[in-house]
C-alpha positions as CSV (number, residue, x, y, z in Angstrom):
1,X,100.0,204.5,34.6
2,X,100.4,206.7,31.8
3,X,103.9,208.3,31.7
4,X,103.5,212.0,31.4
5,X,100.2,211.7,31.2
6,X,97.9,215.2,31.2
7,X,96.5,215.8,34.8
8,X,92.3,215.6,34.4
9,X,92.6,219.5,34.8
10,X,94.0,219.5,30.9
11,X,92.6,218.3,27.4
12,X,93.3,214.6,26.8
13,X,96.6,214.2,24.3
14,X,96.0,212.7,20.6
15,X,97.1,209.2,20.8
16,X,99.8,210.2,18.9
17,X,101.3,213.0,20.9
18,X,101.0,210.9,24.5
19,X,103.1,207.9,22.4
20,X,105.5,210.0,21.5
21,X,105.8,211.4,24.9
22,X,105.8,208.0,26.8
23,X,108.8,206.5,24.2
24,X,110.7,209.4,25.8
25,X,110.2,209.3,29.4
26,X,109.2,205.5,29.9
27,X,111.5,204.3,32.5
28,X,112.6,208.1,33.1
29,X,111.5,209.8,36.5
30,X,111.7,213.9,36.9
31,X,114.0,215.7,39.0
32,X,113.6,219.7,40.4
33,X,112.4,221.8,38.1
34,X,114.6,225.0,36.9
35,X,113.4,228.0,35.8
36,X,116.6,228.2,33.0
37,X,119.1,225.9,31.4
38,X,121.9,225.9,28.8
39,X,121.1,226.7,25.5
40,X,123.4,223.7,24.0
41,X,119.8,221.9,24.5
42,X,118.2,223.3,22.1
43,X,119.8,221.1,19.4
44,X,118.1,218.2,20.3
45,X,114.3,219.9,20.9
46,X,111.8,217.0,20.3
47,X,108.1,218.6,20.1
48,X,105.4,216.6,21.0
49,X,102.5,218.5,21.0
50,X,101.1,222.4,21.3
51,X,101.4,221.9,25.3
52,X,105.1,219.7,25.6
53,X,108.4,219.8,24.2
54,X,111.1,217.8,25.5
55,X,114.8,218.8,25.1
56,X,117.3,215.7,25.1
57,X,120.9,216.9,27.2
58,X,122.6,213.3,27.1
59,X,121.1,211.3,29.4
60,X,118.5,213.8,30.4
61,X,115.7,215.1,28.9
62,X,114.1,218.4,29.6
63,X,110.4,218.3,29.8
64,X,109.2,221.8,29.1
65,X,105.3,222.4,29.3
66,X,104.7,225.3,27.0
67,X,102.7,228.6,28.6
68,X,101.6,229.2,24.7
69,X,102.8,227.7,21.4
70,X,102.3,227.9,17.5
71,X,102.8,224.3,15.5
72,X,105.8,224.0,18.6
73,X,104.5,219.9,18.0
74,X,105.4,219.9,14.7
75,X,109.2,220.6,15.5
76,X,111.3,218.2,13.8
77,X,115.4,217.4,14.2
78,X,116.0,219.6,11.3
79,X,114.0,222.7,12.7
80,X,116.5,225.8,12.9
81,X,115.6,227.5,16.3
82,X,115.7,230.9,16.8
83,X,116.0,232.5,20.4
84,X,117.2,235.7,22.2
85,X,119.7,234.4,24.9
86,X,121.7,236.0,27.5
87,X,124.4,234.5,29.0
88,X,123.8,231.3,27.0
89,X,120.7,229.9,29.1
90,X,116.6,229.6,28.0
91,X,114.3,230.7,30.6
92,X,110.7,229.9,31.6
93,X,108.6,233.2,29.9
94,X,111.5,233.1,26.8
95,X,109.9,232.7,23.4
96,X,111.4,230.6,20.5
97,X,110.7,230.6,17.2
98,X,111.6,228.0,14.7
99,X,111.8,227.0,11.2
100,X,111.3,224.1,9.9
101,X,110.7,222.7,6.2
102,X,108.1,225.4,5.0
103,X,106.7,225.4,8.9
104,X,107.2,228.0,11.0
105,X,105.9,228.5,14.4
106,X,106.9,230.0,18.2
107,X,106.8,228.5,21.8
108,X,106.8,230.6,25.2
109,X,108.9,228.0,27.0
110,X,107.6,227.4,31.0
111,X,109.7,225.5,33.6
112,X,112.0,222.9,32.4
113,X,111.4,219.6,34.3
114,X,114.6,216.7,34.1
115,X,114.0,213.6,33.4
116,X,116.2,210.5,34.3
117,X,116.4,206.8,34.1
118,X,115.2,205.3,37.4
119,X,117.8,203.4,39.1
């Protein structure tokens, strides 16, 4: 089984993008879903592809399926990240935009998902 793996309802992933994305949540299984979390994740935002960014939190990542996005795959560790926030927490429906060497682009965040390592 594919980690993460697109249901048959969505495109397929590049190879590429579903590597990426099973590095990060190989041995991981998700938790409840929340609608918001802290914004202190949004230091360690890894993008995968248009559809997925992840968000590492210490042991957990944050899987986030994107409702839209613009180059959000593209984001790399340097990216600055721009957001509006209130009361320090991102929220499914909240758009970010980021910068990062010469790209820009946006994302309108959806749930976020955790992800932990099985026990």
């Amino acid at each position: 089984m594919i980690v993460g793996a697109a249901d048959s309802a969505e495109p397929p992933r590049t190879a590429d993008a579903q590597a990426k994305l099973d590095k990060w949540l190989t041995g991981r299984v998700p938790g409840e879903t929340r609608k918001c979390v802290n914004t202190a994740v949004l230091t360690n935002a890894i993008g995968i592809d248009d559809r997925t960014m992840l968000f590492r939190d210490g042991p957990r990542i944050w899987r986030n399926d994107l409702r839209a996005s613009l180059h959000c795959g593209d984001l790399g560790r340097q990216a600055f990240i721009h957001t509006e926030s209130a009361a320090n927490r991102i929220c499914n429906g909240q758009q970010l935009e980021f910068e990062d060497g010469g790209i820009t682009g946006a994302c309108v965040l959806g749930d976020f998902t955790p992800w932990t390592k099985a026990k």
